[in-house]
N, C-alpha and C positions, 0 to 999 in steps of 0.2 A: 278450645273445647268448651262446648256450653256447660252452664248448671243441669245437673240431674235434678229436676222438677219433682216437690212435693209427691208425697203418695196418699191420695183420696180414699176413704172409705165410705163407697154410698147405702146405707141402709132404710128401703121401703120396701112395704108388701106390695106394694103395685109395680108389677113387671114393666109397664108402659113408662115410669117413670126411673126405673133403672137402665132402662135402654137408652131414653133419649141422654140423662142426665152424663154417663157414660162416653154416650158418642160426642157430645161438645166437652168432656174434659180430656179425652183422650186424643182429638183433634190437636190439643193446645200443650199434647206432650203429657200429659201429667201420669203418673201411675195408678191407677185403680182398680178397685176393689169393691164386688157388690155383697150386699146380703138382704137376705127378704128378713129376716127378723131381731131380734137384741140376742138372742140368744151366738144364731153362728156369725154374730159380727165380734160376739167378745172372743171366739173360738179364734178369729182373724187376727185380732189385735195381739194376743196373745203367741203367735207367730210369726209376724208383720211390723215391720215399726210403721205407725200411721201418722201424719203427723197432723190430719183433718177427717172429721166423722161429719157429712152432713147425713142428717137421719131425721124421718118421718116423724109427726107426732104419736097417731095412732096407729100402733099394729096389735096383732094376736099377741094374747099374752102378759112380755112386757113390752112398754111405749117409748117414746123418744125422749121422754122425763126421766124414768127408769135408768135408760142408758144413760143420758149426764151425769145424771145422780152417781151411777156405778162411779163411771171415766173420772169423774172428781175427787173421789176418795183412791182410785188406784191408779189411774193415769193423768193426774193433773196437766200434764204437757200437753196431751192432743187437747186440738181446737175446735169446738162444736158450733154447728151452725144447725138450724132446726129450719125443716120447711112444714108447710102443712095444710090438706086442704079443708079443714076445720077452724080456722084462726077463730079465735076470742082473746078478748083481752086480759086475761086471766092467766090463759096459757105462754103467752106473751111475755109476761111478766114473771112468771114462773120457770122458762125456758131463760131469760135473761139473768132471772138469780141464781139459778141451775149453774151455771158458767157457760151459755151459747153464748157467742159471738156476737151472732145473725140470727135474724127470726124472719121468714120468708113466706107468704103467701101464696098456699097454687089459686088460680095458675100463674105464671109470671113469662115476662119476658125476656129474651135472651140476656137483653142490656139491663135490667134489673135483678136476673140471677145471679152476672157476672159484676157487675155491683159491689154487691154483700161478698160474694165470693175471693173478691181481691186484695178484699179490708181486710178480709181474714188471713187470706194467704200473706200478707205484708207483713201483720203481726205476728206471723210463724217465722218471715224472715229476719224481724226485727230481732224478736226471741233466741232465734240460731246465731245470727251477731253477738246479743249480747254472751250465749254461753260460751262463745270463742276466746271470753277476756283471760281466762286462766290455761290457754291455751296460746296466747299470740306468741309475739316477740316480744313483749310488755317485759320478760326478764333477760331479753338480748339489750343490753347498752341502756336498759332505761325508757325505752323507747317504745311508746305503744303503736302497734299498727296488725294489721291482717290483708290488706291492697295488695294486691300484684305490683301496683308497681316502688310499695315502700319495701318488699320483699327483693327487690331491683338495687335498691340501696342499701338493703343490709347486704347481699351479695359485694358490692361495691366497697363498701364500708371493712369486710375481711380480708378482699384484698388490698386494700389501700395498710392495712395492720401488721402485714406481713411484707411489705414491698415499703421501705423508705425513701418514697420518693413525694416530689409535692404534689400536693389536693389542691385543688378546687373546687369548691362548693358554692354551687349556684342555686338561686331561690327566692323566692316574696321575703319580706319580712316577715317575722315571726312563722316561719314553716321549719323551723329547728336547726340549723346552720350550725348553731356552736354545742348544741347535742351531740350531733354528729360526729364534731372536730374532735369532741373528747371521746366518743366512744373509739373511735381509730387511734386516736392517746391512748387509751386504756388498755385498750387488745393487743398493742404492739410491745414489744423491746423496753419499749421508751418510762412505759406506764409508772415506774417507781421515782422516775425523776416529774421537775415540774410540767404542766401543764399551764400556759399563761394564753389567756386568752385579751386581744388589744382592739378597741373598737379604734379604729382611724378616722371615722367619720366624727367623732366625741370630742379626738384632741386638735388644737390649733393649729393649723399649719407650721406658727414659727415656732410649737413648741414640739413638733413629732419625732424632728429629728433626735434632740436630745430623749426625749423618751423611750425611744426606739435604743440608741444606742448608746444612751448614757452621756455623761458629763464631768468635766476635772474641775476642783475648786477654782473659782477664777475665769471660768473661760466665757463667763456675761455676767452680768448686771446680775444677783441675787445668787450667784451660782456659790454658796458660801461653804458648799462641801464637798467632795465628789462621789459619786452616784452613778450607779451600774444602770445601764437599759435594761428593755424586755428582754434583748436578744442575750445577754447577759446572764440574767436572770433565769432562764427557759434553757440555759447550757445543759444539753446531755438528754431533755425533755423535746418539748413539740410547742411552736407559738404559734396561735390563731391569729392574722391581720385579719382582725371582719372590715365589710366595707372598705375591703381595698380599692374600690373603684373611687374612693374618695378622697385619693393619694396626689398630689400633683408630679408632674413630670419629674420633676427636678429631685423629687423622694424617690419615683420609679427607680431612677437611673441609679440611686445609693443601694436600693433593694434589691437591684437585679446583681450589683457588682457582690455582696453581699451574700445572697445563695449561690453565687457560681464561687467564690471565695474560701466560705464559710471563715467573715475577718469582718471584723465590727473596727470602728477609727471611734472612740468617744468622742463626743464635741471638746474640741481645746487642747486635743494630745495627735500629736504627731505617730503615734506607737500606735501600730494594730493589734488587737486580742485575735487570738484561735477559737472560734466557738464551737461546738458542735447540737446547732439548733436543725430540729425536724419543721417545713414550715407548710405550714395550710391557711389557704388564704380564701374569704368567702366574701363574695358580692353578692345584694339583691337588682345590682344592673347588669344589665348583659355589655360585658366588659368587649366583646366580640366587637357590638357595635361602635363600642367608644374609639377602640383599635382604628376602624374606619372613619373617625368622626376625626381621629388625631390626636384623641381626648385620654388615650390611654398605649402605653408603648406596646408595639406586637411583639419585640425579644420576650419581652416580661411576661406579657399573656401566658406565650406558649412555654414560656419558663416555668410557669405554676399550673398551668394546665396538662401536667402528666396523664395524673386520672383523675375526670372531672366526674361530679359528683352533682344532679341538679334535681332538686328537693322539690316534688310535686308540691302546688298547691292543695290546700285542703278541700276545697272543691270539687278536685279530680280522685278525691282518696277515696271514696263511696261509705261503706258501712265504716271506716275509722272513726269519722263524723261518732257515730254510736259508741265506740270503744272509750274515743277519748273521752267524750264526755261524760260516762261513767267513772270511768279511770278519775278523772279529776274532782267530782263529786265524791267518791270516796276518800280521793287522799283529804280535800279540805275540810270534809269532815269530821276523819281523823284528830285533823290539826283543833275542832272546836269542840272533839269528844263528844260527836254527834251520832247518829245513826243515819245513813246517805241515805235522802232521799228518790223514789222513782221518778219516773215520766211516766205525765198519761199521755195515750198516743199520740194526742193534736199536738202536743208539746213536742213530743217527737219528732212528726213530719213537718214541723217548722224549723228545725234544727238541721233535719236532714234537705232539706231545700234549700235555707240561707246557703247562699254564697262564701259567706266566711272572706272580707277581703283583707280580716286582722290575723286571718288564718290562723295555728292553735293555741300563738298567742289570745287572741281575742275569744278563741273558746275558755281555754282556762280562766281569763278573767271573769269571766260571765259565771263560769258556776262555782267561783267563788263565791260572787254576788252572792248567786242564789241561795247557795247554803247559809248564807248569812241572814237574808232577807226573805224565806220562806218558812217559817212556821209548821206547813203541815208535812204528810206525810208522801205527797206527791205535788211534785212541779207541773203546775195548769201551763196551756198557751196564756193565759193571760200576766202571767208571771213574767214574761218574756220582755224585752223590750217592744216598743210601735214599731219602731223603724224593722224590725225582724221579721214581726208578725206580718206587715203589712209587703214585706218580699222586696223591702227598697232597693235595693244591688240590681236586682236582676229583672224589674219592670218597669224601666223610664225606657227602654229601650236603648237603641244605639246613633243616637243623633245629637250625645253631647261630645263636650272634648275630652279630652285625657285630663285635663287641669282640673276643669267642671266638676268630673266624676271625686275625682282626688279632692277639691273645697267642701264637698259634699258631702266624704264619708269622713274627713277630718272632724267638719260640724257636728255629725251624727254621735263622733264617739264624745265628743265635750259634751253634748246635751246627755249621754248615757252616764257619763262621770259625775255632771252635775258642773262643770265647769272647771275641774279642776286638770290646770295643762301637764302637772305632774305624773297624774296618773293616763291623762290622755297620752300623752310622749311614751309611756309603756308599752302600751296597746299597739300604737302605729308601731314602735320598733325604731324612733325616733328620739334626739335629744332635742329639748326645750327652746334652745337656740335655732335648729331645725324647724320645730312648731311656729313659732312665732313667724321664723320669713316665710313658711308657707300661707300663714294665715291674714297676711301683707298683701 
């Protein structure tokens, strides 16, 4: 089902220009509304939600000044655009301090009517995003969104809370994986017990097994006490494996016997434990493929793949892009006992055009930043990084490699940090050790 389209309100004395103006918005869907003068356009408004008045300068009476003037003291929401076949400069200006949008010269062209017309309509949609923030799911699990398809995943996400069986969570880095993991912890059963979430890509192969299922005094070199694993640890509760595609075979095979078990062996004891672990396990690789590569066991796949769970990228979320990044400007604000600042709109549609390939990780860092390192009262595009401003993701086109692209935005966030791989390795969703052999 499409969006129900804006409602126009065209206000001029001249019939010839209500007629045409009329038949190209109504062409294009929109709802509309005429009136020849300020008087029975406020009669409209006043029965009508409008959410755009363009209106004439000069009519009988009062003028198109008149009405801003009014709509700003009683309807600050609707959005004015003035046209006029009188232009001066004067008015211009006065029509621009008034609160219009637009200021439009008759006569005009199709393409320069629709122009002005769409900057305006963008910012009414920009506008309607943001009044949705105290409306989303922003108090379901934590989690801000308003998308169709993260409304996909909160569905997902309830039933996976009531049904204990294992998740999979598929997704980029940094598009929320262990959010998620816990808001399904939270909502379930399980919620009063722990919550242990375990990056496997973080720990060493030869040390995962003992972290995983713990260790008896004695049973290696350092092992000088004995120490309960995750799965231990997480008894009665829910454990995240993130990056389990980072597992090797030989762990698979301990993990898969493990969930069908539910029986942990510590490293160095012959004697099984009884656990009772819930497990969810999250990849940012499509483990599908590795299945086929041989790179990953299919028992095990389809062992945690009950209900899969695969976390859009931020790219494909549309106005979230808008949410979040309020959302996060106000919480770090907060945190510096600031007052959050706005966006003007070039700052806007650069935000909303990036790519996002650190997706909302790499949002939220950003307006960290910003809160930190902007002063005024509104965030400019020039506030912005180059690489953003200048649309780097998304205009070299498609003629490099997968590696290329990947060297390329690794560089990008180190020049954004300043150098430092600490805080780059956040950003990517990656550990240090990680950074460096990609940067080899």
């Amino acid at each position: 089902m499409s969006k129900e389209k804006e409602a126009i309100l065209i206000v001029d004395d001249s019939a010839d220009t209500l007629e045409i103006l009329e038949r190209k918005l109504t062409q294009k869907g929109y709802q509309v509304y005429l009136a020849s003068q300020v008087e029975s356009a406020l009669v409209i408004i006043e029965r009508q939600e409008i959410d755009l008045v363009i209106t004439d300068l000069k009519m009988p009476r009062l003028s198109g000044l008149d009405l801003i003037k009014i709509l700003r003291e009683q309807n600050p929401d609707i959005q004015m655009m003035m046209i006029t076949g009188y232009p001066t400069v004067e008015s211009a200006i006065e029509a621009v301090k008034g609160g219009a949008e637009e200021y439009l010269s008759k006569p005009f062209t199709d393409e320069e009517f629709f122009e002005s017309f769409n900057r305006v309509i963008e910012k009414i949609r920009d506008q309607k995003v943001m009044k949705k923030e105290s409306v989303t799911a922003e108090s379901r699990y934590g989690i801000v969104a308003a998308s169709e398809k993260m409304k996909e995943v909160f569905r997902l996400i309830d039933k996976s809370a009531v049904n204990p069986v294992t998740v999979l969570i598929s997704g980029e880095s940094g598009t929320g994986k262990e959010l998620v993991a816990r808001a399904i912890h939270y909502q379930s059963k399980r919620a009063k017990a722990p919550f242990v979430p375990v990056n496997c890509g973080a720990i060493p192969e030869t040390l995962l097994e003992s972290e995983l299922f713990g260790y008896v005094k004695g049973s290696f070199t350092g092992a000088t006490e004995t120490r309960a694993g995750f799965f231990i640890t997480a008894d009665g509760g829910t454990l995240l494996l993130d990056e389990i595609g980072e597992t090797s075979l030989n762990m698979q095979v301990k993990l898969l016997r493990v969930l069908e078990d539910q029986k942990v062996y510590m490293v160095g004891s012959q004697k099984e434990r009884q656990v009772d672990v819930r497990v969810i396990a999250a990849s940012n690789k499509n483990l599908m493929d590795m299945v086929k590569q041989n790179a990953f066991r299919e028992d095990l796949y389809y062992r945690l793949n009950v209900i899969n769970i695969d976390l859009p990228p931020l790219r494909e979320r549309g106005d979230d892009v808008v949410l979040l990044a309020n959302f996060f400007l106000r919480k770090h604000s907060r945190q510096l006992k600031r007052n959050p600042p706005a966006f003007s709109d070039e700052a806007l549609q650069v935000l909303k055009r990036y790519d996002w390939p650190g997706n909302v990780r790499e949002l939220e860092n950003l307006m960290q930043r910003l809160v930190i390192m902007v002063d005024r009262f509104t965030i400019e595009k020039s506030d912005l990084p180059s690489f953003m401003k200048a649309g780097h993701s998304i205009t070299k086109g498609f003629e490099r490699t997968l590696e290329e692209v990947e060297k390329e935005y690794i560089q990008d966030v180190l020049n954004y940090v300043n150098g430092n791989k600490t805080k780059a390795a956040n950003i990517l969703g990656i550990d240090r050790k990680t950074l460096r052999r990609k940067l080899t």
